[in-house]
C-alpha positions, 0 to 999 in steps of 0.5 A: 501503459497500455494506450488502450490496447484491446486485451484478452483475459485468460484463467486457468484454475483447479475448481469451480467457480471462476471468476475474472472479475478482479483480473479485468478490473486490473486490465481496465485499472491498466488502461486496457479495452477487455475484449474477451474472456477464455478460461479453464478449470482443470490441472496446470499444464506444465508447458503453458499452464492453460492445456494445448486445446484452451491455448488454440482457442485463445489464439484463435480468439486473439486472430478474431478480436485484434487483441495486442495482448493476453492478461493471464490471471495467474503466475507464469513461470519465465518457460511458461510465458515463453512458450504461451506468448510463442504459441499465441502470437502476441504478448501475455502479461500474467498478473505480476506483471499487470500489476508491476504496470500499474504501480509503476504508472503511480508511482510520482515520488523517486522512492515509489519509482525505485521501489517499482524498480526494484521489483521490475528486476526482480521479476524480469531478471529470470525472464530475460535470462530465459530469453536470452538462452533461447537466443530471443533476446540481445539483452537489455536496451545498450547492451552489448553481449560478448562471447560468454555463456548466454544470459551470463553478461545480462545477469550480471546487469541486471544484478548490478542495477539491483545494488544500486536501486537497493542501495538508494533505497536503503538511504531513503529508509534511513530518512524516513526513520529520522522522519518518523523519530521527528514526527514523536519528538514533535508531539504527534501520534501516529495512525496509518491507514490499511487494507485491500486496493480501492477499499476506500482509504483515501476517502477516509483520509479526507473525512479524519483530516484536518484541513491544513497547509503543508508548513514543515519540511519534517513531513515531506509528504504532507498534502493538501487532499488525497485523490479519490476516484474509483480506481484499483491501486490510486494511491501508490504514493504515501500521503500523510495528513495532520488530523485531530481525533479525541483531541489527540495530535495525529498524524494520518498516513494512507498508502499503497492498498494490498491485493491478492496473490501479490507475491512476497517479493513485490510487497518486499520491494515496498517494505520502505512505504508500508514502513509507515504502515508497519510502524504506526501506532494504529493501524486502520484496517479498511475493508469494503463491505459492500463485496459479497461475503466470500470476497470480504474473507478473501480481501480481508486475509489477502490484508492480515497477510500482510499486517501480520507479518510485518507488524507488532502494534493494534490493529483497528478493523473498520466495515465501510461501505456500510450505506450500501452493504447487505449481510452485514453481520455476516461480514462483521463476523468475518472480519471479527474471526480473522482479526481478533477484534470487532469492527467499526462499521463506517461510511467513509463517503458520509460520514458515518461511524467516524466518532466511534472510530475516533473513540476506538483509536484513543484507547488504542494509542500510547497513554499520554502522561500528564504533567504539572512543571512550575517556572520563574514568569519570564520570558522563557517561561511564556516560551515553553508556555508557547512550545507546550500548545504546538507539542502537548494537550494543554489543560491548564496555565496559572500565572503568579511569581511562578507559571504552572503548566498542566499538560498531557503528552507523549513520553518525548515530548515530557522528556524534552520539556525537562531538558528545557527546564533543567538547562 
């Protein structure tokens, strides 16, 4: 990270107004001290982006503040950064990159870090080719370069790594479906939390939990707490949570939150944690409604981009924040023409809207079959009687010469049940 350098945001865009509000809190989510702001509403430069004029102003406001580095709230072709950083005199980090930094200071677990990685390459690999043929680089940190064409051995690195971290990742993913295939046969939904970063996931994360211990290794990234604080991109990491909603066994899932502008090839990096995501039963789309109208349709299809693309199953839209928000029916609006579905307006911080929410999510899960199995009162029977309460909703148990069990469950849960009675 950053150590708390002193940072420059630039911007460069077509139309009035322009704002840099969300490029400086990324700075600061980065660890950077924002010292300054240079910006320009004109057409893109094909050399920096920024025209040459508004380029020795930012040099110049470089020279007078000590900034180590310029935070460019745009994409930066690998020419383009280039040319901006030679003409500057110190680094620029266009908004790819920033963000690049901040996942990767998230990231704990080695599937986050391989997922990071793998978008590292991604975006460095063109840049570092651009480099190398200009004769501004040696390659990677221990590597060699020979008489080849330049950037042709660096290439080759690069693309080497990129198998090896796809490679990985692909093996995670295949565990993480066994995972999942787990979570169902053991009787549990599944409800996964969406939407843009800091939005308040986390927050709703601890108010829908139950409170638990982790007790089984068939859901590895079960956790005590989920961490809340104010920060863009605080949860990187997956973190599932068992929760109990209309009496339903759910198991609850907050991840990476979305932002603008992120390219399709860094939310593809992270295709294996948005799995949980994607393959939810429900989705919870969280959106901040204490954000000016025209944020909330920003952030709110910055989202739906996102969901819509990789996903099939309901998606249940919820207004929170809604304690400290005005214009509410404005942004309800919103919401409701983007998604297709009236939101729940919520507080995730009191508590508030949560028992609609928890009705709106049993109508939209998977309906629960119910059923009446009779067996011989033995000791297998006072098993399954045992196996139903850990697996199913259990409404009812009579004992005579015959146990009859009623109870309701997912359709895995009935199908072992027969297997356990026809053995």
């Amino acid at each position: 990270m950053s150590g708390n350098q002193l940072a420059i945001v630039a911007k460069r865009t077509d139309e009035k107004p322009v704002s840099t509000t969300e490029i400086r809190q990324l700075g600061t989510a980065a660890g950077y001290t924002i010292v300054a702001e240079v910006v320009q509403t004109r057409a893109p430069d094909p050399t920096y982006d920024l025209g040459a004029g508004k380029v020795q102003t930012l040099a110049t406001r470089v020279a007078t503040t000590d900034a180590a580095v310029v935070i460019y709230d745009g994409d930066l072709g690998p020419e383009q950064a280039f040319e901006l950083t030679a003409a500057i005199g110190v680094e620029v980090k266009d908004r790819k990159r920033l963000v690049l930094d901040i996942f990767a200071d998230r990231a704990e677990t080695r599937r986050a870090q391989l997922e990071i990685r793998r978008a590292e390459l991604e975006y460095e690999l063109p840049r570092a080719v651009a480099r190398a043929k200009r004769g501004e680089s040696r390659g990677r940190q221990g590597f060699k370069s020979s008489g080849e064409a330049p950037g042709e051995q660096l290439k080759a690195a690069y693309k080497q790594e990129l198998t090896e971290v796809k490679d990985e990742l692909s093996s995670l993913a295949k565990a993480d479906d066994r995972q999942r295939e787990r979570r169902h046969d053991s009787g549990y939904d599944t409800v996964a939390l969406a939407g843009y970063t800091n939005a308040g996931k986390s927050t709703l994360l601890r108010q829908l939990a139950d409170e638990m211990e982790v007790e089984s290794d068939a859901h590895h990234d079960l956790s005590e707490s989920a961490t809340v604080r104010d920060r863009l991109f605080e949860t990187l990491n997956t973190t599932t949570r068992r929760a109990t909603l209309g009496g339903r066994r759910i198991l609850l899932t907050d991840t990476v939150g979305f932002v603008r502008e992120l390219p399709h090839w860094l939310v593809e990096s992270f295709e294996a944690t948005l799995q949980e995501t994607y393959s939810a039963d429900v989705a919870l789309l969280v959106v901040d409604a204490s954000d000016p109208v025209e944020l909330v349709r920003e952030k709110t299809a910055a989202s739906i981009d996102v969901l819509e693309t990789h996903r099939d199953g309901p998606v249940l839209p919820l207004l929170n924040k809604i304690d400290v928000a005005d214009d509410l029916d404005a942004k309800r609006d919103i919401v409701t023409a983007m998604t297709g579905t009236t939101p729940v307006g919520i507080s995730a911080q009191n508590g508030v809207g949560l028992d609609a929410v928890t009705e709106r999510v049993d109508d939209l899960l998977p309906a629960l079959k119910q059923t009446t199995v009779t067996v011989p009162n033995d000791d297998e029977a006072m098993s399954l009687v045992s196996w139903l309460y850990d697996h199913a909703n259990v409404h009812s148990v009579s004992y005579d010469e015959q146990v009859s069990i009623e109870f309701s469950a997912r359709p895995e849960i009935t199908h072992q049940v027969t297997g356990r009675i026809n053995r």
